[in-house]
C-alpha positions in Angstrom: -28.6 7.8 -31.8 -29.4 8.7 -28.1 -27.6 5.5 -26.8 -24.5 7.1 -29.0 -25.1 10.6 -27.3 -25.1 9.0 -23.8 -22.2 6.6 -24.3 -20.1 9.4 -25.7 -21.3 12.1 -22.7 -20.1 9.5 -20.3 -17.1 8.9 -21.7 -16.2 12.6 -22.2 -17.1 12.4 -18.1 -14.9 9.8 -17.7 -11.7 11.4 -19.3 -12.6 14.8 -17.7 -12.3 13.0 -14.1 -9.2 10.9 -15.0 -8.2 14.2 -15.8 -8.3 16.0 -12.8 -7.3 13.0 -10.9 -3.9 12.9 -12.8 -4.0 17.1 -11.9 -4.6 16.4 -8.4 -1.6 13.8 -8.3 0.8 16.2 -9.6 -0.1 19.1 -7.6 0.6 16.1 -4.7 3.9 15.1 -5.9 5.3 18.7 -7.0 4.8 20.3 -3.4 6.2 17.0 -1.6 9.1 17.5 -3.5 9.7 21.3 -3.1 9.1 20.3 0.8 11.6 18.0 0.6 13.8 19.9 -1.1 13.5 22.9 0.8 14.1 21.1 4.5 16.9 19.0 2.7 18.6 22.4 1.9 17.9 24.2 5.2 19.0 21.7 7.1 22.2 20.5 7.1 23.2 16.9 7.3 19.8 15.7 6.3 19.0 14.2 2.7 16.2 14.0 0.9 15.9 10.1 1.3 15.9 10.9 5.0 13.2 13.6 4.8 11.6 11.1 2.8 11.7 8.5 5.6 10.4 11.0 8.0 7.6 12.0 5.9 6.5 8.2 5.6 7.4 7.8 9.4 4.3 10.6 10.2 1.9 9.5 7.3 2.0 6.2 9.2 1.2 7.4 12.3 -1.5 10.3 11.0 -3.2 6.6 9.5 -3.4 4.9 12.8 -4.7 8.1 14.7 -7.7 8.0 11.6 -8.4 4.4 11.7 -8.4 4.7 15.4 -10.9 7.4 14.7 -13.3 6.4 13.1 -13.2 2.5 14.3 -15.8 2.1 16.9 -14.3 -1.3 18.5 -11.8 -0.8 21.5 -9.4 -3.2 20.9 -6.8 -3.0 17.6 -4.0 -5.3 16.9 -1.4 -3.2 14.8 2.1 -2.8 15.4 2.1 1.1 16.6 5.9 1.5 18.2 9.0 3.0 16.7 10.5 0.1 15.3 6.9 -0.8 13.6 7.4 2.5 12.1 11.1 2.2 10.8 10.1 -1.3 9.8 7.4 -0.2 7.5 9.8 2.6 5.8 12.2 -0.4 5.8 9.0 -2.3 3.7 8.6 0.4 1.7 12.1 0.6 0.5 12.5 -2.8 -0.1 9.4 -3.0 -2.3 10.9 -0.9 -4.4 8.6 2.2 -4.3 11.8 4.3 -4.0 13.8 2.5 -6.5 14.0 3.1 -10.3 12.7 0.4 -12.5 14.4 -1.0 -15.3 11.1 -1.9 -17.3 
């Protein structure tokens, strides 16, 4: 009966934290897309896809300033320029991330 009491406790823990996980996600996704939506609108000529791109453009380089961070060697070997940049959005789009999927 205790084994049953445990296995159903950490269960119950597990949904709980799946839970907030999903929570946290949304929370994520909804204020990206008002801030997309809200530059998009106030500034004209700009779409969402290119806020998007521009978004994706600085998360890239905010993740080479924190592995540079907290790596203790000296030397890295990543593509860091511009066109590393526009090719990783480029990446990204091709994967499909963007895209709809028909399945």
């Amino acid at each position: 009966m205790l084994l049953i009491k445990i296995a159903e406790a950490e269960a119950e823990s597990k949904y709980r934290s799946g839970l907030g996980i999903a929570w946290k996600r949304q929370a994520v996704f909804d204020g990206l897309a008002n801030t997309i939506q809200r530059f998009s609108d106030s500034v004209p000529g700009i779409s969402p896809k290119d806020v998007m791109e521009m978004v994706l453009a600085t998360e890239y380089l905010d993740t080479l300033k924190e592995i540079r961070a907290h790596t203790e060697s000296s030397a890295e070997v990543m593509p860091h320029g511009l066109g590393a940049v526009r090719d990783a959005v480029t990446q990204i789009r091709q994967g499909g991330l963007f895209q709809g999927s028909s399945a």
